[in-house]
N, C-alpha and C positions, 0 to 999 in steps of 0.2 A: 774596903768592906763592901760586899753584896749583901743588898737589904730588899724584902718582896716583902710590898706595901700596897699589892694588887688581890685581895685573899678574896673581893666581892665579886671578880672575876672567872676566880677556880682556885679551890683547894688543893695543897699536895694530898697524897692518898694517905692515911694513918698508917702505918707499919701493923699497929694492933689488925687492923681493918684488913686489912694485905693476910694479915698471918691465918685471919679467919677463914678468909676466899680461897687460901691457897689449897685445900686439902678437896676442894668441889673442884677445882682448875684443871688437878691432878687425878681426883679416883673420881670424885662423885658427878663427871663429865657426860650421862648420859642426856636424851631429850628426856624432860621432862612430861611430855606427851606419849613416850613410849610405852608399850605396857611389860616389858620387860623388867627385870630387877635392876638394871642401871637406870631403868626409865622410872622405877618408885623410887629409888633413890634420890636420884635429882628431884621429882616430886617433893619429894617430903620434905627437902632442901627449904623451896618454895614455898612451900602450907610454914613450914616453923617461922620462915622469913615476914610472910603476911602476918602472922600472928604480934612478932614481935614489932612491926611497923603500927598494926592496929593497937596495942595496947601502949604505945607508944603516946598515940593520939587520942586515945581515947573513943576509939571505933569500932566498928563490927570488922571483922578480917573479909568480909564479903564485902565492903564498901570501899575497900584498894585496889587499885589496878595500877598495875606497874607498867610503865611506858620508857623508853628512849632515854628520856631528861626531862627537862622543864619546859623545853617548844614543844617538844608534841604534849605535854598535857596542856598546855595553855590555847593551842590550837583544840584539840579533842574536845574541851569543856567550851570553847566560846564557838567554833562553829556546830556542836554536836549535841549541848547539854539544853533542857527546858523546849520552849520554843518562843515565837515573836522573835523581836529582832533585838541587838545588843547595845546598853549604853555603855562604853567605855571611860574611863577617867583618861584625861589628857595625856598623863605622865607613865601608863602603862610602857610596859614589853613592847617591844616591839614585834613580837610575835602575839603577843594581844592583839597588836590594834589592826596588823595583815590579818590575823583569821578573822577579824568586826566586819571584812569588806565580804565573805562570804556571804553574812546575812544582814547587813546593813543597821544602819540606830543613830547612837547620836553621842556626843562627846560632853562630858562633865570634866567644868574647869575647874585648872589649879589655883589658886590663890598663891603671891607672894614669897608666903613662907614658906609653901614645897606641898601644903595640906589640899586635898581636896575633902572638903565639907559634908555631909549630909545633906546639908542647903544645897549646896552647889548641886547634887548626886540628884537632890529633888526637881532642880530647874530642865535638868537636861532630861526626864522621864518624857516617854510621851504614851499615847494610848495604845503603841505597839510596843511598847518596851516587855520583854518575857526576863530579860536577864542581866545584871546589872556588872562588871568586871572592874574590880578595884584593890591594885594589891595590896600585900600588906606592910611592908616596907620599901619603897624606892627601891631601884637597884643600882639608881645616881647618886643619890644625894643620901639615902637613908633615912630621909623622913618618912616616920610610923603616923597611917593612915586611919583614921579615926574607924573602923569597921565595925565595931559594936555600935554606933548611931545611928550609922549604914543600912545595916541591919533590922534594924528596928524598924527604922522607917521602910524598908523595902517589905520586912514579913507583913504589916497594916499593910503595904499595897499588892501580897500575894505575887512577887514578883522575885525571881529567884538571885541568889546573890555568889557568885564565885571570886575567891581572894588569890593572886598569885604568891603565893607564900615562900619564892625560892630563896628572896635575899632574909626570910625572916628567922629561918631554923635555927641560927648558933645564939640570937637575941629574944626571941617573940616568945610564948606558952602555946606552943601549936594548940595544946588540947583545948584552951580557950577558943584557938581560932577554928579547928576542927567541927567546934561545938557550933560557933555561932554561924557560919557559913553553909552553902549548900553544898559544894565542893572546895577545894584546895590544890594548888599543883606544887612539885615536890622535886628537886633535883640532887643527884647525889654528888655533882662535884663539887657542891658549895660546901658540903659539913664533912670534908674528908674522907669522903666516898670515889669510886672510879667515876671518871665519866663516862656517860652514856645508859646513864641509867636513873630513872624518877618516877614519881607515882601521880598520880591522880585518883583523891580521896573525892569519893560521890555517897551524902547521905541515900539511904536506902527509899527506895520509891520514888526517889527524882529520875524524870525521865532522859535516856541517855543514850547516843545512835551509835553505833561502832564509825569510827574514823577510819581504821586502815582494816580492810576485808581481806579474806583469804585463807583464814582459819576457827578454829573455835577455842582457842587461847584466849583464857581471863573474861570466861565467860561467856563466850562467845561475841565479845565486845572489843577485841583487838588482836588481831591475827598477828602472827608470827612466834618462833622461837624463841623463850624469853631465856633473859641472858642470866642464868641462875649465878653463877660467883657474884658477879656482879649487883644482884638483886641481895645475896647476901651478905655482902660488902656494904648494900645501901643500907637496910633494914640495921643495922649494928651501928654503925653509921649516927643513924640516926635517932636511936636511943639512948646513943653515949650523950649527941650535942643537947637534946633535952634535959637529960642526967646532969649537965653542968654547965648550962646555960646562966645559970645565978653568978657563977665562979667568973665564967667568962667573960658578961656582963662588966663586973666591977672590974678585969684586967683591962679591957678594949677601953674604959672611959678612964682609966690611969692613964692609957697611952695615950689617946687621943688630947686628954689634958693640956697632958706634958709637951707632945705634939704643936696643937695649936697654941699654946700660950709661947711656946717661944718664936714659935712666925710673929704672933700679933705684937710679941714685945718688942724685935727686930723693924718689924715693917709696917707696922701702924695702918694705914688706911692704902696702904698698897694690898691688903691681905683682905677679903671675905669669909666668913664662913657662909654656906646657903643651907638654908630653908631651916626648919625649926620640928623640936619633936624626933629629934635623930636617934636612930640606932647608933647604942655606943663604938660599935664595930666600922664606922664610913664617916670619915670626915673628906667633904666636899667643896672646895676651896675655889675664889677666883681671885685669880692674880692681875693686877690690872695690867696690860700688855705684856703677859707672859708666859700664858699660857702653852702654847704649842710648841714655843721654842724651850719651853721650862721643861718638859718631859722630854723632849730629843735629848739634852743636855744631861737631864738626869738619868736616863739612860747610861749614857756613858760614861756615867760614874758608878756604875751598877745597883742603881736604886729604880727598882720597879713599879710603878704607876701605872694610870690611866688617864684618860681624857672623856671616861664615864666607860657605857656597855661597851664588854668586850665584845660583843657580836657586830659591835657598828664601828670598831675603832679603824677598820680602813676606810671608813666611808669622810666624804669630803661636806659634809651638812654639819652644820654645828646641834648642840646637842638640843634634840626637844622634848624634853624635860627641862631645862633653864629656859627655852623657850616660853614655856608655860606656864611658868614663873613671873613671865612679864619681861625678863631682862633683853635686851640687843645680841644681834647676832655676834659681833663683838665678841659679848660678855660673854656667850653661850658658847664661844671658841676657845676663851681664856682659862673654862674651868678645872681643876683636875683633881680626881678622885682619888684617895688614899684609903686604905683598906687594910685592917689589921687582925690580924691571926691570934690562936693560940699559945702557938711558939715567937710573935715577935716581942723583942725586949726595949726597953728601957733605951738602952746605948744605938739601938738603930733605928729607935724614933728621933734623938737628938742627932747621931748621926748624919738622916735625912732633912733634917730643918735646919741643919747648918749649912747643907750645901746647899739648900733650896734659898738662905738666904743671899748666899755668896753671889748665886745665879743670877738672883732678882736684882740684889744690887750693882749687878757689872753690868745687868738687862738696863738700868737705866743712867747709868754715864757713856 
């Protein structure tokens, strides 16, 4: 049996989603920049797509800009958006925390359980702080980050608050998060969208510098040709996963249940769960000495995992986000991410935790 239990990684595309794209792929192919009839076409593509992403969240359709994916909004908004300099949370993107060196700040700890605090957010302020970056749910661990206290605390101190919202869309109420942030970034391969396509949501009147120059696309705030199927693939996308985010909710914490309760029955104090406050969609696990050899292995029984972001998974560092956590590099080696979909079932969550115990058990005789 092949089982893909990597969904925090990247989505397959929806077929619905696919079927919508395909007729812009095919006829409605012009530039949307152009002023020609292929060229209002694809326009109009565009305006319907902003529309239904905005009312999605709850925004004004001028407050979206559509970008690449989620590294370029996450760069855009932290070197580009407010001004001063940036305080990042520990456990950020790692595309967070490369665009913080642009304009330099300061780093708010994690705590333990996987949380960064409002406390903690408040320690790390200083009198250059313009803008604060704290996502909304892990994209290790799936611990959901307290952003409404955040918040609060940051509007008393007039200081701007941007959330990465990309592992939060099939779990989180964007329109909540929309509301209470000053920005949001958005990617479409996580909620069954193509890759290579995401937004960055910017309330109105926040100040905001174009990142990539060279045109006057989306405002004149990010230049290039935007990738219309794809932007309408995302937009659709992303109305479905709101639309049944409640539904989705209660199947990801069925599995992940079922999931973890039979590791922990099997393997008792050989098993962790980390950090607390989880998305039901991300169970985060450390295996006491098993880690990196537990995923080659399950590999080749074809059960697909991780070892945390997939942007870092060739890299030879253990993970920092467990880092941050407090735990040994060790532990921060041993952990491995599981991630559950729409479509995975029942039989391939048990599936997977029966070979994972097989592993673990023959890992220590």
């Amino acid at each position: 049996m092949n089982v893909y239990l990597d969904y925090a990684a990247t989505t397959p595309l929806d077929g619905a989603v696919l079927d919508l794209m395909t007729p812009v792929l095919k006829e409605n192919f012009g530039n949307p920049d152009s002023l020609h009839a292929y060229g209002r076409r694809a326009a109009y593509e565009v305006t319907c797509a902003r529309d239904r992403v905005a009312n999605a969240l709850g925004v004004q359709p001028n407050e979206v800009y559509f970008t690449s994916g989620g590294t370029e909004a996450d760069n855009w908004a932290v070197r580009k958006l407010g001004s001063g300099t940036v305080c990042a949370s520990a456990i950020e993107h790692h595309a967070v925390l490369a665009a913080q060196a642009f304009r330099g700040g300061t780093v708010a700890a994690c705590g333990e359980d996987g949380i960064v605090t409002a406390e903690a957010v408040e320690r790390a302020l200083d009198d250059e702080t313009g803008l604060v970056a704290l996502m909304a749910v892990n994209n290790e661990t799936g611990c959901v980050q307290p952003i409404p206290e955040v918040a609060e605390l940051l509007k008393r101190r007039g200081i701007l608050l941007f959330s990465d919202c990309v592992q939060a869309a099939c779990t989180q109420d964007l329109r909540a998060l929309a509301q209470t942030c000053d920005a949001i970034s958005l990617s479409g391969h996580k909620i069954y969208a193509p890759k290579g396509v995401g937004a960055l949501v910017v309330k109105k009147g926040t100040k905001l510098s174009p990142l990539i120059a060279g045109g006057e696309q989306e405002r004149g705030l990010r230049g290039g040709t935007l990738n219309v199927a794809a932007i309408v693939g995302f937009s659709y996308a992303l109305e479905r996963a709101q639309r049944e985010r409640e539904a989705f909710c209660a199947h990801a914490a069925r599995l992940r249940d079922t999931f973890e309760g039979a590791l922990f029955a099997a393997l008792g104090d050989g098993v962790r769960a980390d950090g607390e406050r989880r998305a039901p969609n991300i169970s985060h696990l450390t295996f006491t000495g098993a880690g990196e050899t537990l995923l080659n292995r399950l590999d080749l029984c074809g059960i697909a995992a991780s070892g945390g972001a997939a942007c870092s998974a060739h890299s030879a560092l253990p993970s920092h986000v467990i880092l941050a956590m407090g735990r040994t590099e060790r532990e921060a080696r041993d952990g491995v991410r599981f991630s559950f979909g729409k479509d995975t079932t029942e039989a391939e969550v048990l599936y997977a935790a029966n070979r994972i115990i097989k592993i673990v058990k023959e890992n220590e005789t």
